[in-house]
MARMAR-369171 format. One record per residue: x, y, z of N, C-alpha, C in turn; residue number from 0. Coordinates in steps of 0.02 Angstrom, whole numbers, plus 32768, in hexadecimal, padded with zeros to 4 digits. Last residue first. Example, Ala and Ser with C-alpha at 12.3 -4.5 7.8 and 13.67 -1.06 7.14 Angstrom:
<sites>
+------+------+------+-------+-------+-------+------+------+------+------+
! n_c1 ! n_c2 ! n_c3 ! ca_c1 ! ca_c2 ! ca_c3 ! c_c1 ! c_c2 ! c_c3 ! gudo !
+------+------+------+-------+-------+-------+------+------+------+------+
! 8282 ! 7F90 ! 8162 !  82AC !  7FCB !  8165 ! 8285 ! 8002 ! 818A !    1 !
! 8294 ! 7EE4 ! 8186 !  8267 !  7F1F !  8186 ! 8294 ! 7F5B ! 8186 !    0 !
+------+------+------+-------+-------+-------+------+------+------+------+
</sites>
This chain:
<sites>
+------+------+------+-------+-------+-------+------+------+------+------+
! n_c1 ! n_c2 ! n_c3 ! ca_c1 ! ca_c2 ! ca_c3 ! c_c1 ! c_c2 ! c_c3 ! gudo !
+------+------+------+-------+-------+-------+------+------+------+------+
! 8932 ! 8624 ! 7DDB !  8959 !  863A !  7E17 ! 8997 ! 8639 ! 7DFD !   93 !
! 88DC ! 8618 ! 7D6F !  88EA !  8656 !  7D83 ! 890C ! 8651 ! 7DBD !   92 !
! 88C3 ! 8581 ! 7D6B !  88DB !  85AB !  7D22 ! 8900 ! 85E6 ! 7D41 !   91 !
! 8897 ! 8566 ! 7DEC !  88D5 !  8544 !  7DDD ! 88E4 ! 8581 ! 7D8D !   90 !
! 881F ! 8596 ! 7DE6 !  884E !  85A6 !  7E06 ! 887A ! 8599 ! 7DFA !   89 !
! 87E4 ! 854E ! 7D72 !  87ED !  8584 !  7D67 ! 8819 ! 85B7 ! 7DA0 !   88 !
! 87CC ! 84D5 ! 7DA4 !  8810 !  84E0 !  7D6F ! 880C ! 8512 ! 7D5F !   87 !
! 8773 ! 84F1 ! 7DFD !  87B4 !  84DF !  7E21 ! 87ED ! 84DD ! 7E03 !   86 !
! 86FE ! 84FF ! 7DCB !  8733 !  8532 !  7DF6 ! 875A ! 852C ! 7E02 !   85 !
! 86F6 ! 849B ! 7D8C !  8704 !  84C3 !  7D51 ! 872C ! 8501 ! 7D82 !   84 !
! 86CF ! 8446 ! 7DFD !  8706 !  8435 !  7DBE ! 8729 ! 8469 ! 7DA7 !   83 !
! 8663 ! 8484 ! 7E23 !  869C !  8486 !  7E53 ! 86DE ! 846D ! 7E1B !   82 !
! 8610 ! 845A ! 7DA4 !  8625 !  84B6 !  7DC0 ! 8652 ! 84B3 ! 7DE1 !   81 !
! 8620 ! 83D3 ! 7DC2 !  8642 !  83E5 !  7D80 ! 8645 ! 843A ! 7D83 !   80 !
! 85C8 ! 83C2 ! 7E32 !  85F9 !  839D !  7E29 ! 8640 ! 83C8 ! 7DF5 !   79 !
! 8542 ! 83FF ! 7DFB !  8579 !  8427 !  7E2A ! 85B4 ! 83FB ! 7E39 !   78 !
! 852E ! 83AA ! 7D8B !  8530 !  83F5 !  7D7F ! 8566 ! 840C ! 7DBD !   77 !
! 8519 ! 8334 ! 7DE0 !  853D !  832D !  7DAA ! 8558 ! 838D ! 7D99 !   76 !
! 84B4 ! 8362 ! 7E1A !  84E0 !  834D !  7E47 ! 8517 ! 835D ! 7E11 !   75 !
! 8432 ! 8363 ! 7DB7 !  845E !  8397 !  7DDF ! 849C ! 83A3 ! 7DF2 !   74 !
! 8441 ! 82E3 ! 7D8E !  8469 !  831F !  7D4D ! 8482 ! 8361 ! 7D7D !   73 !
! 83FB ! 82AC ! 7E00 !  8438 !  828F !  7DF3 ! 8478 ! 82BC ! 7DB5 !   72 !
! 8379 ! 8309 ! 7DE3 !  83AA !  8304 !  7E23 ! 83F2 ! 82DF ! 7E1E !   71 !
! 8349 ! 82C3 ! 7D78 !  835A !  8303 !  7D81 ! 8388 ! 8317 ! 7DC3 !   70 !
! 8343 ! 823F ! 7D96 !  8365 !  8250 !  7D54 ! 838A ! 8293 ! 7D64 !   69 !
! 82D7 ! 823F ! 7DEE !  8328 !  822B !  7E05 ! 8349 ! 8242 ! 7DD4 !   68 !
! 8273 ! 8283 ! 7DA8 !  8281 !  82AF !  7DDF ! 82C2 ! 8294 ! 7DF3 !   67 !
! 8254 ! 81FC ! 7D53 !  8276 !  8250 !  7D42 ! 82A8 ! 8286 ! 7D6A !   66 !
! 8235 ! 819E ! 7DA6 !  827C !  81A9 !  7D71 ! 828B ! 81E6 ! 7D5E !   65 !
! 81B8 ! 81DC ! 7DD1 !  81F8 !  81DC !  7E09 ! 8249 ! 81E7 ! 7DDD !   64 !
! 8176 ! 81D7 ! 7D63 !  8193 !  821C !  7D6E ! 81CB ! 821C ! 7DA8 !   63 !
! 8165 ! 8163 ! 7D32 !  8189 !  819F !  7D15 ! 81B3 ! 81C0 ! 7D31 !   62 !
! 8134 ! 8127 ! 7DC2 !  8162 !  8110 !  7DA0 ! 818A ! 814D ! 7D80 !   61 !
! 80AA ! 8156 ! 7D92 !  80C3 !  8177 !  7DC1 ! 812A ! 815D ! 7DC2 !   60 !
! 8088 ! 8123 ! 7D1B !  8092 !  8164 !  7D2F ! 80C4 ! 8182 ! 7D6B !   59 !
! 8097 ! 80BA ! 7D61 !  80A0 !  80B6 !  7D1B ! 80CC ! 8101 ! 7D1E !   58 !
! 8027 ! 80A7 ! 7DC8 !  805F !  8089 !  7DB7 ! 8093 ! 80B7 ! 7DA8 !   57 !
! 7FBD ! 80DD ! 7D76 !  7FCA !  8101 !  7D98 ! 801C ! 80F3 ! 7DB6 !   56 !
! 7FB0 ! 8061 ! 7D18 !  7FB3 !  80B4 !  7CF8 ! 7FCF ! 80D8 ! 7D1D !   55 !
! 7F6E ! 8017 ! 7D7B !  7FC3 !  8006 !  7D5B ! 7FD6 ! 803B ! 7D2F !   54 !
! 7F04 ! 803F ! 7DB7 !  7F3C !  803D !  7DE9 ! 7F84 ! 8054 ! 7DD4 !   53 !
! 7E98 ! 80A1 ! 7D58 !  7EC1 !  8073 !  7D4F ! 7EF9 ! 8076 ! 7D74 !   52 !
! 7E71 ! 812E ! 7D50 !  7E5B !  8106 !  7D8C ! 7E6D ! 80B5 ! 7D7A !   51 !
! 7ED8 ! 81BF ! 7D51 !  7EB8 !  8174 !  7D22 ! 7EA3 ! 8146 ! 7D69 !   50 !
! 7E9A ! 8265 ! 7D73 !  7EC2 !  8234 !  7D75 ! 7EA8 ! 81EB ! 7D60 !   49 !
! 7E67 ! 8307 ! 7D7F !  7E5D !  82C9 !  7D50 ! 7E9D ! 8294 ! 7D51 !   48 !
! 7E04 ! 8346 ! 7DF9 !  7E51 !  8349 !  7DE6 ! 7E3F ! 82FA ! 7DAD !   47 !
! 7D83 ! 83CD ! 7E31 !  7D81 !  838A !  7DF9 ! 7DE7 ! 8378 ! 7DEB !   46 !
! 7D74 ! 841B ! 7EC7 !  7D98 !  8405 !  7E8E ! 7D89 ! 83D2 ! 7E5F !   45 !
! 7D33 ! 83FD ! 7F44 !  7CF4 !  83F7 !  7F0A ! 7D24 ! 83EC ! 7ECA !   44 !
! 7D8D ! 8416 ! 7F91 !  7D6B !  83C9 !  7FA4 ! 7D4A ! 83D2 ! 7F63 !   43 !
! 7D8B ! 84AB ! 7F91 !  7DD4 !  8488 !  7F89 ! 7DAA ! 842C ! 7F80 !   42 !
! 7D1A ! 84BE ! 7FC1 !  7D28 !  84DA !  7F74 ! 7D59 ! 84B2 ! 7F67 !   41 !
! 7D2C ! 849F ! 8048 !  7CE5 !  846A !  801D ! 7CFE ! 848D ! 7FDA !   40 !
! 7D80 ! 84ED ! 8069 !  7DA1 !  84BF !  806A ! 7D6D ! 8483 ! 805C !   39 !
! 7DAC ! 857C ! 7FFE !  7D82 !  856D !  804B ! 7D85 ! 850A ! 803C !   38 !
! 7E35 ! 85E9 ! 7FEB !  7DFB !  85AE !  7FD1 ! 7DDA ! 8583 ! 801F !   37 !
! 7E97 ! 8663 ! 7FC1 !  7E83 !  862C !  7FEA ! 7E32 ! 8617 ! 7FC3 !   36 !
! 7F0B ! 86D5 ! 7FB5 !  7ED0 !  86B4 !  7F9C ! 7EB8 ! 8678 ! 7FB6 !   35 !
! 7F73 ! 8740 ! 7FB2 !  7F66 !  872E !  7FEE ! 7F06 ! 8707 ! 7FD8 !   34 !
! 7FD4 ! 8777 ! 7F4E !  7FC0 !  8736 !  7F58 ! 7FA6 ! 870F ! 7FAA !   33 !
! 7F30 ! 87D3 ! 7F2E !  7F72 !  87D2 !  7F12 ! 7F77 ! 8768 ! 7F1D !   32 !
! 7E94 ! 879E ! 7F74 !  7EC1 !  87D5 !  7F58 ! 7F0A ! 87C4 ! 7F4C !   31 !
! 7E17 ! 8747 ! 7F7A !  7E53 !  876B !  7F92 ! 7E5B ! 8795 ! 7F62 !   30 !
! 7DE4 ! 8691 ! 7F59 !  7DDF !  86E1 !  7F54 ! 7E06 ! 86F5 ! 7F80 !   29 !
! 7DC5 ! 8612 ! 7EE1 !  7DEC !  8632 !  7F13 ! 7DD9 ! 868A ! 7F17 !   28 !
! 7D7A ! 85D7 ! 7E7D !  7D76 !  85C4 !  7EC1 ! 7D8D ! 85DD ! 7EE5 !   27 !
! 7DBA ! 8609 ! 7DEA !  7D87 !  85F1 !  7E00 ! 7D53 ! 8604 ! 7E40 !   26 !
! 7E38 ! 85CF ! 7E03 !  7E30 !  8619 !  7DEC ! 7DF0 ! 8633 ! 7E0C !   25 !
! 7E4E ! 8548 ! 7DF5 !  7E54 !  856E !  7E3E ! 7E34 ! 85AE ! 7E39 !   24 !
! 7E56 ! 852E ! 7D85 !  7E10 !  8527 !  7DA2 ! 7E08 ! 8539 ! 7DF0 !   23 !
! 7ECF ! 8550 ! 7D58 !  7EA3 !  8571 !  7D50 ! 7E59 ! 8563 ! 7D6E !   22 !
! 7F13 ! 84FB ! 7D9A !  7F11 !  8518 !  7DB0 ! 7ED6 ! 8551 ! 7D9E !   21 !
! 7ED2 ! 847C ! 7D48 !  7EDE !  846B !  7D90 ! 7ED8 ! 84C9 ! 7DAE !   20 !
! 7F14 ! 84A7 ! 7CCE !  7ED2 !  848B !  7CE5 ! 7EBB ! 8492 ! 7D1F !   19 !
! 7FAF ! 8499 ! 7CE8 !  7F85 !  84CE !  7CDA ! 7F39 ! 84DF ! 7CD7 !   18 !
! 7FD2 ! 8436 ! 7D66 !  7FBD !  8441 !  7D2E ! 7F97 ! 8478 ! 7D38 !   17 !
! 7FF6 ! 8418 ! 7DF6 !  8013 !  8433 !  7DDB ! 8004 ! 8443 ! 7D7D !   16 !
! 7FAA ! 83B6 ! 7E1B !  7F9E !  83F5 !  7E4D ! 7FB7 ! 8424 ! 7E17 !   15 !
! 7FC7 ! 8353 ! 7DDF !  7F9C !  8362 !  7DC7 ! 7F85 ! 83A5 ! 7DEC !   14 !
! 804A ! 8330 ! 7E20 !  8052 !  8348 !  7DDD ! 800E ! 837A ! 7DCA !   13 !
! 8016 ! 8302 ! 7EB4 !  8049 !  834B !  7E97 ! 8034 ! 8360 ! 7E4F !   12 !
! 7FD8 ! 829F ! 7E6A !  7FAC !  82BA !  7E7D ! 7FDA ! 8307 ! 7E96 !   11 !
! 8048 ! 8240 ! 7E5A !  8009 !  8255 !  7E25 ! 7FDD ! 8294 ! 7E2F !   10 !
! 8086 ! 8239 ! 7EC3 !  80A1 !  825E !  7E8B ! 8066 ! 8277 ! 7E58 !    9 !
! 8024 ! 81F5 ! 7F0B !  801C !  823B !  7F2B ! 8051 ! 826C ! 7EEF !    8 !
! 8021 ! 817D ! 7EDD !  7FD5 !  81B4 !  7EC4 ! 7FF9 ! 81F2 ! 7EDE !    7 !
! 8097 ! 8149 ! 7F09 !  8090 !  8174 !  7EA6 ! 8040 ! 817E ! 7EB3 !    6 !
! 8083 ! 814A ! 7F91 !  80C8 !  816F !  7F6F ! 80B1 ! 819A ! 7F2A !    5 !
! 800A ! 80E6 ! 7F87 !  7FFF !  812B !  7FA2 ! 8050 ! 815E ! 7F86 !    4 !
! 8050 ! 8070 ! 7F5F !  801F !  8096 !  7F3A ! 8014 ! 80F3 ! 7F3F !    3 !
! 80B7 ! 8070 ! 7FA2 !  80D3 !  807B !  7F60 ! 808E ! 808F ! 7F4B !    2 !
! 8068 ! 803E ! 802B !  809E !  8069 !  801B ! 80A3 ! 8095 ! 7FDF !    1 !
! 8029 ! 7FC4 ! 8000 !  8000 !  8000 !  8000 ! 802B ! 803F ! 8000 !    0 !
+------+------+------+-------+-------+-------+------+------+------+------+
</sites>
């Protein structure tokens, strides 16, 4: 049940995160600047569209973890190779 709840809750980030998603906030919320809020039966009434197939969700959710490591592992890689590039660039100029 673990791994289920893990990739719905990616699924269900992602889908917080669509342009869909937000625009239907537009909607439901009131305020001013960014001090906007939503009453918390408006927030419950949302429609969010996710596959109601376990192994879709799986699937999906799967993706995106690979992604998110993908991306984190190029990071590392990036500041690995800045401290590189500083370090032969000290060495050039001393």
């Amino acid at each position: 049940m673990g791994l289920f709840l893990f990739l719905f809750g990616l699924i269900i980030e992602f889908a917080f995160k669509t342009f869909k998603f937000i625009e239907s906030l537009k909607t439901v919320t009131f305020g001013i600047r960014n001090g906007k809020s939503i009453s918390f039966k408006e927030f419950g009434d949302l429609k969010l569209n996710y596959p109601s197939d376990i192994n879709e969700q799986q699937k999906i959710g799967s993706f995106f973890k690979q992604l998110d490591d993908t991306i984190t592992l190029h990071q590392r890689k990036l500041e690995k190779l800045q401290e590189l590039k500083k370090g032969y660039l000290q060495k050039m100029f001393c």
